[in-house]
N, C-alpha and C positions, 0 to 999 in steps of 0.2 A: 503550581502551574495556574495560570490567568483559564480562568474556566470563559467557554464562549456564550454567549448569552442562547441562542439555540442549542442544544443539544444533541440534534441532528447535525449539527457542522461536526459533531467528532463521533460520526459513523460513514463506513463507505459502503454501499450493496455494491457485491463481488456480483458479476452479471455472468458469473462461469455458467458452460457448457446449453449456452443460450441459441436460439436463431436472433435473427437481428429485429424481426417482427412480436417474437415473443417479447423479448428484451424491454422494446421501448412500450408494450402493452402494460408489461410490468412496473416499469416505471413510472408510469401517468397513473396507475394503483395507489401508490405511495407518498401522501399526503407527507408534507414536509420534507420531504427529501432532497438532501441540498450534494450528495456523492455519489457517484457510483464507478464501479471498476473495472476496465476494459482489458479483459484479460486477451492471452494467443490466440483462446480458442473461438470467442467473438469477435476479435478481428480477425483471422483468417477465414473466418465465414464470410463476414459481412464488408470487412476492409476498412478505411479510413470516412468512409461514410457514415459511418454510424457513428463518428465519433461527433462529426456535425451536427446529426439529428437528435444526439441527447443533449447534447446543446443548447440547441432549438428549443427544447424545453428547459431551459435552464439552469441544466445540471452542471455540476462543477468532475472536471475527468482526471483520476486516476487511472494513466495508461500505463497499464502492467505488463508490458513486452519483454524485460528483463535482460535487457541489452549485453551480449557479452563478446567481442570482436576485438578486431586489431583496435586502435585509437582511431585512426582515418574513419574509418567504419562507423565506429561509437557515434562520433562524430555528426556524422552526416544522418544516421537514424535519430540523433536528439535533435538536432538541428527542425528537421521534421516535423517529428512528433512536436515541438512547439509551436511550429507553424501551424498544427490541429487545433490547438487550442489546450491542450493537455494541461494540467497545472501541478501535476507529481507523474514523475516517469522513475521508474525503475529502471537500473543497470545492476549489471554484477562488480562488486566489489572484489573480487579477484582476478577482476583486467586490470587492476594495476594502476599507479598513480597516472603516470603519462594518459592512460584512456580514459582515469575518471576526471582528468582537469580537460582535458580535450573536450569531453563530451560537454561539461559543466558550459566552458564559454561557446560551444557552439548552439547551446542550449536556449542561451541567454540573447547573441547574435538569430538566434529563428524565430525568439517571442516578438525581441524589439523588431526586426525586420517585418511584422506584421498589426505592428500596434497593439500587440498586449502584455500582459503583464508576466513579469520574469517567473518561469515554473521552478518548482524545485524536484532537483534531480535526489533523487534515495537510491539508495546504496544495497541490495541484497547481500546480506552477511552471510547466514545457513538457514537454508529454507526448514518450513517448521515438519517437514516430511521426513529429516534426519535425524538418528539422533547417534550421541558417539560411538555405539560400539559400532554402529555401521559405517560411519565415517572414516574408525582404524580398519576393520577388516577388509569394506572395499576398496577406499585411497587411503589407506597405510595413513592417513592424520592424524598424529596421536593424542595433538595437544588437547586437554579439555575443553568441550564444548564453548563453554563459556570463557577464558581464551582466544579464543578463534574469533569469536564473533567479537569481542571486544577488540584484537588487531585489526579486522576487516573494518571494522567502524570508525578507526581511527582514520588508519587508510583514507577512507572517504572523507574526514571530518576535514585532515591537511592537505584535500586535494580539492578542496571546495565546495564541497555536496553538500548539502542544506538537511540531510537525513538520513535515515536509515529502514530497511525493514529485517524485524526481529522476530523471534519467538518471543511470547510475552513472557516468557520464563528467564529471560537475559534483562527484559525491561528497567528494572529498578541497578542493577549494575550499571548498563549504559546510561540512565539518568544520572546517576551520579557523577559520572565523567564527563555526559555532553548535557547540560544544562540547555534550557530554552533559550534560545526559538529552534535549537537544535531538534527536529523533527523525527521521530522515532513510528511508525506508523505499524502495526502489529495487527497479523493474520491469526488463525490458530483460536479466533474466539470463538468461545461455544457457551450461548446461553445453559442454564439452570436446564438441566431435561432433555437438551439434545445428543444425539449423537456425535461419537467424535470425527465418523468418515475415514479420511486419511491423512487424517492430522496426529501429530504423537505429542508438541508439546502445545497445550493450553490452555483456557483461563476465562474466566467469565467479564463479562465487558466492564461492569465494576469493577474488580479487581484489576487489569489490566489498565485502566486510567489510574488507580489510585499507587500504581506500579511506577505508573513516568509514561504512560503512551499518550501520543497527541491524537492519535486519529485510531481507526478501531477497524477492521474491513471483515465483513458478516456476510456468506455467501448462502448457503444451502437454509440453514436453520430460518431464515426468509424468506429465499427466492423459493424454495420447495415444501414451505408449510401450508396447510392446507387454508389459511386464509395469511397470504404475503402482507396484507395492508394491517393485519391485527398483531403480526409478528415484530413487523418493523414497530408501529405503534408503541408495543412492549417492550419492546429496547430505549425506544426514547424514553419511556416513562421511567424505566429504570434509573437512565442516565438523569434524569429530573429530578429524584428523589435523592438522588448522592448530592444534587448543587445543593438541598433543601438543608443536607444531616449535617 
């Protein structure tokens, strides 16, 4: 994988369970900070405004809405969302091909209708909050974990979607199948020391690029450490010393 010359280009701050004022305090915090991730719960606070004002600073927007509706529907909410400016949107990969190619060219139709450039839509395969046996016992799914998430990603890959998002524990299987610029973008990371929360499957940011992830997305063990500008700091440095080894 073509390593990016920043380092911070392959991390996103998850700006969950945020006000919209705290948010963007934090974010003017964090030196170098070229992502961050607009999740349900900062947008239904604060709305499509805030996606402007992190913007405004010149942040680049993973809008993590997780789109999952008729095709019409999909549709019309990616179409949008790249009218925001968004430049990675999530959808669910088990709406099915008709709503992920729907979505893809409406996608594409919202950036160019406003002069920018084409987002790439990601595909949610199995959020990293499940793992199999709760997958069989509450939707009766039986297929192995990894399985699943490798059909859903195809799914998306022959329906036009530019990525996926995974547990970093599927990473290096999906790599193998979808090669770059195929976009793989993995939650579920938890530095050295932190706690897991409510995450069941993952992986340290290291491990997790040298796996096959293009982008990395780092929520709490950041936004809720007791200095966010030395935590992030620390992550980059990390990711600096792998370009270095």
């Amino acid at each position: 994988m073509t390593l990016p010359a920043n380092p911070a280009d392959q991390l996103i701050v998850a700006l969950d369970g945020m006000e919209c004022a705290e948010a963007l305090a934090l974010t003017s915090q964090l030196t170098g900070l070229c992502w961050v991730k607009v999740g349900l719960e900062l947008f239904v606070t604060a709305g499509p405004e805030v996606v402007a004002e992190l913007r405004e600073q010149g942040l680049r927007i993973f809008l993590d809405l997780k789109f999952h509706d008729i095709p019409a529907t999909m549709a019309g909410a990616c179409r949008r969302a790249a009218n925001l400016g968004a430049e990675l949107i999530t959808v669910h990969a088990c709406a099915g091909s008709k709503a992920l190619a729907e979505a893809q060219a409406a996608a594409l139709e919202g950036a160019a209708a406003v002069g920018l450039p084409a987002p790439t839509l990601l595909a949610v395969t199995v959020l990293t909050s499940w793992d199999a046996k709760r997958l069989n016992d509450e939707l009766e799914i039986r297929q192995p974990l990894q399985t699943r998430v490798e059909r859903l990603a195809e799914l998306a890959a022959k329906s036009g979607l530019g990525g996926c998002v995974c547990s970093p524990l599927e990473l290096s299987g999906l790599r193998r199948l979808h090669p770059q610029p195929f976009e793989l973008v993995t939650p579920g990371i938890r530095p050295q020391g932190t706690e897991l929360g409510d995450q069941v499957r993952v992986m340290s940011p290291v491990e997790a690029l040298n796996a096959g992830a293009s982008r990395l997305v780092i929520g709490r063990p950041i936004t809720r450490a007791l200095d966010p500008a030395e935590a992030f700091a620390r992550c980059c440095l990390e990711l600096e010393q792998r370009q270095r080894d």
